[in-house]
C-alpha positions in Angstrom: 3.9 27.1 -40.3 4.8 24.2 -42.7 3.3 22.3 -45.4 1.0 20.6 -42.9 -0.7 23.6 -42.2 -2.0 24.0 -45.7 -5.8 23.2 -45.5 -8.5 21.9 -47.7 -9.7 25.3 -49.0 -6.0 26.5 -49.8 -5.4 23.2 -51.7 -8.3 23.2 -54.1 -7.5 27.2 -55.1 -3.7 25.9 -55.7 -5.1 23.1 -57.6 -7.5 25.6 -59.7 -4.8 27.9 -60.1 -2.6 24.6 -61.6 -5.4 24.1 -64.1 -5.7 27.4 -65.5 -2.5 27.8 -66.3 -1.5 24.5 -67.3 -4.8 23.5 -68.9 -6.7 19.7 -68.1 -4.6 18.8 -71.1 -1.1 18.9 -69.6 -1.5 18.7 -66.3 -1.5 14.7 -66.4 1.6 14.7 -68.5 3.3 17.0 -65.5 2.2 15.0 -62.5 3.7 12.2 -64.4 7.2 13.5 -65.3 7.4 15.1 -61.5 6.3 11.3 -60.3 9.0 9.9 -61.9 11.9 12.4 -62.0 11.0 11.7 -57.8 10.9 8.1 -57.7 14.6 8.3 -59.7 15.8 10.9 -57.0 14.5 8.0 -54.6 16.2 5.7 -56.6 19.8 7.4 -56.5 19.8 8.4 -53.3 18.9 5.0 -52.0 21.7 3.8 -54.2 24.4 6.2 -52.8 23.3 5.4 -49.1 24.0 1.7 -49.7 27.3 2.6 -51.6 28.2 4.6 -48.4 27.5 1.7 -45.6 29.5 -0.9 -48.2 32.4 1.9 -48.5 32.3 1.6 -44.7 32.4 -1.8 -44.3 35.5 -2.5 -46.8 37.0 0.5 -45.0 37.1 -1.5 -41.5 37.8 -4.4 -43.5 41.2 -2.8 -44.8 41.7 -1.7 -41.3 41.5 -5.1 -39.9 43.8 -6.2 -42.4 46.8 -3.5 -41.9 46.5 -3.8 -38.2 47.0 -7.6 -38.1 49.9 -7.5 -40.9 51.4 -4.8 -38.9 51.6 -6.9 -35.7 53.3 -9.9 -37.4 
């Protein structure tokens, strides 16, 4: 049973639950701040997957590098 399993009914009673304790006031405010503290978390983990693949590639490059100094 994951998060696709939650239906229409059980959605609207989380989103009424949301709104009384929050109020209609600050409810915007929170979507926004969880919108963009997830678009950052995107953000940075995009940017340490491309760090990765270019730490890779200068790592092969250094490898090609001792390997043909070594053979001279």
């Amino acid at each position: 049973m994951g998060l696709g399993s939650i239906g229409f009914p059980s959605l609207i009673l989380i989103i009424i639950v949301a709104l009384i304790i929050f109020g209609p006031k600050k409810l915007p405010e929170i979507g926004k701040a969880a919108g963009e503290t997830l678009r950052e978390f995107k953000k940075s983990t995009k940017d340490i997957a491309d760090d990765d693949s270019t730490d890779t590639n200068n790592d092969d490059t250094n490898e090609n590098t001792v390997h043909k100094t070594n053979e001279k």
